[in-house]
C-alpha positions as CSV (number, residue, x, y, z in Angstrom):
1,X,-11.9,31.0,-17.5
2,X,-9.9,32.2,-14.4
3,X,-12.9,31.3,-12.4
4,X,-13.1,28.2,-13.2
5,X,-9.4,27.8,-12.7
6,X,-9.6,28.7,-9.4
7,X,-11.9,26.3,-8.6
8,X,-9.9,24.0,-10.1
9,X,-6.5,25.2,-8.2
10,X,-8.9,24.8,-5.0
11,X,-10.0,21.5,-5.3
12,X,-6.9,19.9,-6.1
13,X,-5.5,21.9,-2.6
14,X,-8.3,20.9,-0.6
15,X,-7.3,17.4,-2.1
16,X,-3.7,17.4,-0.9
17,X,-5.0,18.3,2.3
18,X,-6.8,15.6,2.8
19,X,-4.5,13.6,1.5
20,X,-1.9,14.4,3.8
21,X,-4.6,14.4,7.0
22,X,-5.4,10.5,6.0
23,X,-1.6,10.0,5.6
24,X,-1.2,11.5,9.1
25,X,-4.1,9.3,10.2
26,X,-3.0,6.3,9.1
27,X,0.4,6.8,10.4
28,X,-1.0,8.0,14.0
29,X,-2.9,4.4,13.6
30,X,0.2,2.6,13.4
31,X,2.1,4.2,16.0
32,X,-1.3,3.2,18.4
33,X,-0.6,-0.3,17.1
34,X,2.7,-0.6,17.7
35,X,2.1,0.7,21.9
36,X,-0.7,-1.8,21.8
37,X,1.8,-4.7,20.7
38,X,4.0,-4.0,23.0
39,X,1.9,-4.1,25.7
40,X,-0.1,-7.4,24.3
41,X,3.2,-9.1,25.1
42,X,3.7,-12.4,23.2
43,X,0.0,-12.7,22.1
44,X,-0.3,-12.3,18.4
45,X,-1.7,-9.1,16.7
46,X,-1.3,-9.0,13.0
47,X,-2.3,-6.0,10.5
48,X,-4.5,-6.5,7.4
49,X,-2.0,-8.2,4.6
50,X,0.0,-5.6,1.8
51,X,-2.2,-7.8,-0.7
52,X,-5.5,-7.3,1.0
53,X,-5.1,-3.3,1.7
54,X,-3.9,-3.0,-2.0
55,X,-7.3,-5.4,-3.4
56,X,-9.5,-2.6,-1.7
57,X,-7.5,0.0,-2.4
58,X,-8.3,-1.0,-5.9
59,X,-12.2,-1.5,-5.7
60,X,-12.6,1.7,-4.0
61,X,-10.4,3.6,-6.2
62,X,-12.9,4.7,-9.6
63,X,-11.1,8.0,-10.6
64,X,-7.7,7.4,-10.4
65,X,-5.9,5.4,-12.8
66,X,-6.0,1.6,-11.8
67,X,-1.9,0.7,-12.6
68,X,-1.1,3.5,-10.3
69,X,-2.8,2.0,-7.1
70,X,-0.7,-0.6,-6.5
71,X,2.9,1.4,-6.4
72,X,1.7,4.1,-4.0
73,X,-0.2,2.1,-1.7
74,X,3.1,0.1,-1.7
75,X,4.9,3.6,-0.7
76,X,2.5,4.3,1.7
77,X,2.5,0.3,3.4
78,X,6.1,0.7,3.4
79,X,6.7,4.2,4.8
80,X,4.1,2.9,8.0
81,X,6.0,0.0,8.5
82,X,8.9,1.8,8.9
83,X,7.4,2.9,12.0
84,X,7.1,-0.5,13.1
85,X,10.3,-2.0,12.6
86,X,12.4,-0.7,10.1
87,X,13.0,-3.5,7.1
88,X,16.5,-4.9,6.2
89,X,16.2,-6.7,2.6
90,X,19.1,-9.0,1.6
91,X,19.0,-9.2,-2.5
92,X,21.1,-11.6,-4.7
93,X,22.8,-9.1,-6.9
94,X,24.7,-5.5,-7.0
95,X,23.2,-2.0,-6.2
96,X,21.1,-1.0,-9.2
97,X,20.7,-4.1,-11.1
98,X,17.2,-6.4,-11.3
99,X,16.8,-8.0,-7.8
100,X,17.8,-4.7,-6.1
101,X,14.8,-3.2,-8.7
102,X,12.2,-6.0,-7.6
103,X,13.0,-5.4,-4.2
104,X,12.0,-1.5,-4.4
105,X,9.2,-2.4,-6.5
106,X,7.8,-4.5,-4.0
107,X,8.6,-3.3,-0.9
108,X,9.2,0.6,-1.3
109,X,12.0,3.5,-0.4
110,X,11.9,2.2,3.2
111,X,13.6,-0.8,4.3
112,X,17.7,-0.8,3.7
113,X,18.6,-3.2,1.1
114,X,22.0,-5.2,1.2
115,X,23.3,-7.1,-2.2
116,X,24.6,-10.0,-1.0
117,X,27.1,-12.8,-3.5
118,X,24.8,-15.6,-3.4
119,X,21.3,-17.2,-3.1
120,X,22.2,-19.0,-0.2
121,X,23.5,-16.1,1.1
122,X,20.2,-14.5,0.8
123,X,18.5,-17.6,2.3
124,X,20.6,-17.5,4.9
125,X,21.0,-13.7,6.1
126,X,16.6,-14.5,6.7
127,X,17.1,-17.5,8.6
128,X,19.3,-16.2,10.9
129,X,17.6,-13.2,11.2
130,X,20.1,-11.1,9.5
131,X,17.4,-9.5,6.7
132,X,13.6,-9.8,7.5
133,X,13.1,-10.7,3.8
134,X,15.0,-11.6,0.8
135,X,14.8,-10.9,-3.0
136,X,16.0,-14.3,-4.8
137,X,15.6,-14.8,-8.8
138,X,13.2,-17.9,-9.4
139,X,13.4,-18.0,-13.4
140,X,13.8,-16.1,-16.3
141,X,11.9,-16.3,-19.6
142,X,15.1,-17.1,-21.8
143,X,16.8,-19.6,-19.4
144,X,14.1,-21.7,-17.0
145,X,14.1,-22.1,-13.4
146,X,17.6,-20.9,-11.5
147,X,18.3,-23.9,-9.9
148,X,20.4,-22.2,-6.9
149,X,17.5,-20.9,-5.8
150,X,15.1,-24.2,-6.2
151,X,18.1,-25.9,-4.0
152,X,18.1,-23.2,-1.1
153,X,14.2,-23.7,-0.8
154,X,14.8,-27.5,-0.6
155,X,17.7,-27.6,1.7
156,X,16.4,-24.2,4.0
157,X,13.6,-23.7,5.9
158,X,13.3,-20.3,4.2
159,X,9.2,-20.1,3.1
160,X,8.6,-18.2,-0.2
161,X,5.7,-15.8,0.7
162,X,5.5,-13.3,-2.4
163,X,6.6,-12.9,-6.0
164,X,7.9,-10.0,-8.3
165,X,8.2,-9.6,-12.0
166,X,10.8,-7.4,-13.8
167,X,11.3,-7.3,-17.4
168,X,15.0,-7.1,-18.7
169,X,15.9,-3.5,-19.6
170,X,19.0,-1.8,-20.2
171,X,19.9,1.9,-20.9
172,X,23.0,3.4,-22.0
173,X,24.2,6.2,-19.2
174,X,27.1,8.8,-18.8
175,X,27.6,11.5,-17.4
176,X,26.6,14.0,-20.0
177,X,24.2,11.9,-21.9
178,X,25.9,12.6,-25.3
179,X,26.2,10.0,-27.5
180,X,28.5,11.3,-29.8
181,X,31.3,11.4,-26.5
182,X,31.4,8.0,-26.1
183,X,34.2,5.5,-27.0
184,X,34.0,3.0,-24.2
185,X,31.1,1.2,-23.0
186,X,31.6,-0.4,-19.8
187,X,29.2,-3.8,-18.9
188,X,28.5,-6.8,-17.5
189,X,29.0,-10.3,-19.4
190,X,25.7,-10.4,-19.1
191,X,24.4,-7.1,-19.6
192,X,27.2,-7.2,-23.1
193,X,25.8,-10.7,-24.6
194,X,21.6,-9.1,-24.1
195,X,22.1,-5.8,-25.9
196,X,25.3,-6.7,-28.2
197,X,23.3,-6.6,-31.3
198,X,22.1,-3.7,-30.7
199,X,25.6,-2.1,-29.7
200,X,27.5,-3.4,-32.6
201,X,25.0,-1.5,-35.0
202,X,24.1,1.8,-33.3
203,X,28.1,2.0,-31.9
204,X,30.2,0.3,-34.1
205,X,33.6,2.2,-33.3
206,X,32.9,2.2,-29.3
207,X,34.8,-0.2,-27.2
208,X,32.8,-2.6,-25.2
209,X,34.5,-3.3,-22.0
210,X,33.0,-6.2,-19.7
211,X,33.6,-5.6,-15.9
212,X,32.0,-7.6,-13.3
213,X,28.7,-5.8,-12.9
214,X,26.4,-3.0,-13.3
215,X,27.8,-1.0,-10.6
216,X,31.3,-1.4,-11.8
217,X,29.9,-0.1,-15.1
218,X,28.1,3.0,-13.6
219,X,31.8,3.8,-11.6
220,X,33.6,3.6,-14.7
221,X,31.8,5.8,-16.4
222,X,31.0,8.3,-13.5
223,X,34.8,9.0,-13.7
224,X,35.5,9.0,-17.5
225,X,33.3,11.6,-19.9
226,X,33.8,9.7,-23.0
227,X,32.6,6.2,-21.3
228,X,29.5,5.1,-20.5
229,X,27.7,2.4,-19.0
230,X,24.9,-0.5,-19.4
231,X,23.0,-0.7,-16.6
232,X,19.3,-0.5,-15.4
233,X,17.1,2.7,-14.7
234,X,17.7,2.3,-11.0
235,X,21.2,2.6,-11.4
236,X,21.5,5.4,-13.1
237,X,19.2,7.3,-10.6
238,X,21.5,5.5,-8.1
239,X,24.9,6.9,-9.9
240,X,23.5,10.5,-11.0
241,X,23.7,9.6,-15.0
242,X,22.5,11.1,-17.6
243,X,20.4,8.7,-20.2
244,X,21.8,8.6,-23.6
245,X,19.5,5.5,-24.7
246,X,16.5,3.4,-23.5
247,X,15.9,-0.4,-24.4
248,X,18.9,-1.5,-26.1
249,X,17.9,-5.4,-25.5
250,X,18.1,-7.8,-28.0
251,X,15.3,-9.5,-26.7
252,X,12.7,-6.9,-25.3
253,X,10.6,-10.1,-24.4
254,X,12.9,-11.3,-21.7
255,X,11.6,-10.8,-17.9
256,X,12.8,-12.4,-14.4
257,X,10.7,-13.8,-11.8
258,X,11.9,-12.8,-8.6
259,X,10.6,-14.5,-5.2
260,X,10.3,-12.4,-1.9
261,X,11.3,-15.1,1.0
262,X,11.1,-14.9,4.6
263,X,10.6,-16.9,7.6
264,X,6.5,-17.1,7.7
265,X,4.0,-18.3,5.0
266,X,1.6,-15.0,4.5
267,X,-2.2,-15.2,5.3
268,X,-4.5,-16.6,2.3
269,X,-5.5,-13.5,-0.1
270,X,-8.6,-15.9,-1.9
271,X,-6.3,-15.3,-5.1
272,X,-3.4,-17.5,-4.1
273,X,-0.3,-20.1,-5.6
274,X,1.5,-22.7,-3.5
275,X,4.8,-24.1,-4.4
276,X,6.1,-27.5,-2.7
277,X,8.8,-29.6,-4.0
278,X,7.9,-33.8,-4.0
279,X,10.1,-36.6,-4.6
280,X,7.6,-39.5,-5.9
281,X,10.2,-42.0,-6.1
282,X,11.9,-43.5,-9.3
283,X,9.3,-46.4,-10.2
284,X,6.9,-46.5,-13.5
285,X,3.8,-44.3,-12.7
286,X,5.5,-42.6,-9.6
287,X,5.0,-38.7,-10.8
288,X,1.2,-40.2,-12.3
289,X,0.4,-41.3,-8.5
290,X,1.6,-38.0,-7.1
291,X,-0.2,-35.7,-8.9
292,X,-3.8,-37.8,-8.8
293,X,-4.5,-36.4,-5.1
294,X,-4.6,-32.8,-6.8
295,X,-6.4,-33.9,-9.9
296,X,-8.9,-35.7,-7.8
297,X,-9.5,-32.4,-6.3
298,X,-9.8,-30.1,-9.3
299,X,-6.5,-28.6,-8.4
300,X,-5.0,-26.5,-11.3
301,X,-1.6,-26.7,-11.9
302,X,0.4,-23.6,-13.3
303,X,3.9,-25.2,-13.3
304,X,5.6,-28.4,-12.8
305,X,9.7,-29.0,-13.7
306,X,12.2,-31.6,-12.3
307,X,15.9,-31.4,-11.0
308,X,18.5,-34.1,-10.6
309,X,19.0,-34.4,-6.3
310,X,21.8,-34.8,-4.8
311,X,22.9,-36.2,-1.9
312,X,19.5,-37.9,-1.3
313,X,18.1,-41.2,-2.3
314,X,16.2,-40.0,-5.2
315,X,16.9,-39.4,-8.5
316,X,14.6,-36.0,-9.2
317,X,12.9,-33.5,-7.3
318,X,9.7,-32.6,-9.0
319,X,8.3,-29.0,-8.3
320,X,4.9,-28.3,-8.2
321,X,3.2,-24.7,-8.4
322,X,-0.7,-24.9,-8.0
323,X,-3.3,-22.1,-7.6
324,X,-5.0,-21.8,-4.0
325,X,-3.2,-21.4,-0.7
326,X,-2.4,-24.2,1.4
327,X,-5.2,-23.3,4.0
328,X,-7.7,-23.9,2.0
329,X,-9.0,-27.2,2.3
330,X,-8.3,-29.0,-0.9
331,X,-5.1,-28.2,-1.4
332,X,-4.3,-28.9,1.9
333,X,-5.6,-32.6,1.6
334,X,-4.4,-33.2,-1.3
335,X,-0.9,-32.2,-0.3
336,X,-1.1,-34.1,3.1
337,X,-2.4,-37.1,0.8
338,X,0.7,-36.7,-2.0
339,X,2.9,-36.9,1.5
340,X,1.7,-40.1,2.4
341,X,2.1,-41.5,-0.9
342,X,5.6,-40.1,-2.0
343,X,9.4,-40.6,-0.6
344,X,9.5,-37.0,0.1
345,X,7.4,-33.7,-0.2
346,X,7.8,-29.8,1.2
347,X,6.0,-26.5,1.2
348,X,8.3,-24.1,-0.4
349,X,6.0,-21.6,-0.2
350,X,2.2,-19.9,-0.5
351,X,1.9,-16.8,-2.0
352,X,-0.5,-14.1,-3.4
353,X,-0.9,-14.5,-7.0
354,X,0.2,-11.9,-9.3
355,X,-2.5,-10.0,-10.9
């Protein structure tokens, strides 16, 4: 038995060694790169995508569990483009609440993230090369399309080149973790109204206190032993809480899409979406005319929703989310061919699909 053990022991050290030598490797790789781009001057040299490491990351991987490729090649991609240029993501939210989670989901521990007050704010911090990316809610499952955000793609020429998923979750934190301390819990409006149900019947003689976010919540109760606070898993690892209770939604159902913009549509994957906004006009059979270039073309459409404009001389913008990138050939026709046809139409963006 200890025999085999130490075999066992061995292996799994001759592993991390090699796991470490690649990790060296690789990041001696990029550090060559970045020499060699600096001497190339202004002529382009581009990396394999994120999406196209991780796909063969995936087919190559046959021992090691599948939903764990993703998340440490993404900790790897990100730690090597740190040695490129380090990151700076602008977020629409507070420290520790659902954007800033989406945005270390997706792109790792090693860019600096900034909340920021506002979409547009977001939208503009990227164009003005403030943040190299952005983190900007899309839609949530309870509530539709945020229509902030759909208004900052129209009016900017931000380009929406990835997407994130984050299901709504709420813990209760303190600083002890005992429930039986707590007489105040401090929350957001919104963070209150998704778990109050919940908090009326597992708390009933607590206090719930609505500040104005998540971070406010996790300060309030970092300084007060008998409060504690609403908030998301990231912010209590941000605050140094102690969890009293996990999932205390209403609704465990509810998620938010989250886009990633930035100045540059991303390279065609083969499993792709593209988003563009078109303003067919306001006559009988307008949005039927519109969409027949992408039928005629086998295109399949995933989503389509209208907005009132305004300021423009059309009533509705219609937005369109397709599968297939807008290289390839049909769904560039067809787009250039719903262009000719309607009063107005724009690429918001062309992404990887979500797997």
């Amino acid at each position: 038995m200890k025999d085999r053990l130490g075999r066992i022991t061995a292996a799994l050290e001759e592993a991390d060694r090699q796991l470490v030598s690649a990790l060296n490797a690789r990041a001696r790789a990029i550090r060559e790169y970045t020499a060699l781009r600096e001497d190339a001057g202004d002529e382009p040299l581009r990396l394999p995508k994120k999406a196209t490491v991780i796909n063969i990351a995936r087919e190559l991987a046959k021992e090691f569990p599948e939903s764990s490729i993703e998340p440490v090649f993404r900790e790897v991609l990100s730690a090597c483009t740190e040695l490129i240029t380090p990151d700076l993501v602008a977020y629409f939210g507070t420290p520790g609440d659902l954007a800033h989670a989406a945005a270390r989901d997706y792109f790792g521990h090693a860019p600096s993230f900034r909340p920021t007050d506002t979409v547009e704010a977001v939208l503009e911090a990227v164009l003005h090369g403030h943040a190299t990316f952005g983190v900007v809610p899309l839609e949530t499952s309870a509530d539709g399309a945020i229509t902030a955000t759909l208004k900052g793609l129209v009016d900017t020429d931000a380009k929406l080149c990835a997407e994130r998923v984050a299901p709504l979750r709420y813990q209760l934190l303190s600083q002890s973790g005992d429930p039986a301390q707590v007489i105040k819990i401090y929350g957001s409006a919104l963070a209150i109204a998704a778990c109050e149900r919940q908090l009326r019947s597992r708390y009933p003689d607590a206090i719930l206190v609505d500040v104005q976010s998540g971070e406010a919540a996790a300060l309030f109760a970092s300084g007060d032993d008998q409060s504690a606070a609403l908030g998301s898993p990231l912010l209590r690892e941000l605050h140094g809480l102690e969890l009293i209770e996990d999932r205390l939604e209403d609704d465990s159902n509810v998620i938010t899409r989250f886009g990633i913009v930035g100045n540059r549509l991303p390279s065609r994957t083969g499993k792709d979406r593209t988003f563009i906004a078109v303003a067919p006009g306001d006559e009988p059979g307008a949005l039927h005319r519109a969409l027949k270039p992408l039928a005629d073309r086998e295109i399949n459409l995933t989503r389509i929703e209208s907005r009132p404009s305004t300021g423009t001389q059309w009533r509705h913008v219609f937005f369109l989310e397709m599968d297939g990138h807008i290289t390839d050939r049909a769904v560039l026709t067809g787009v250039e061919e719903l262009r000719r046809i309607s009063r107005y139409a724009k690429v918001i963006g062309s992404y990887p699909r979500l797997s």
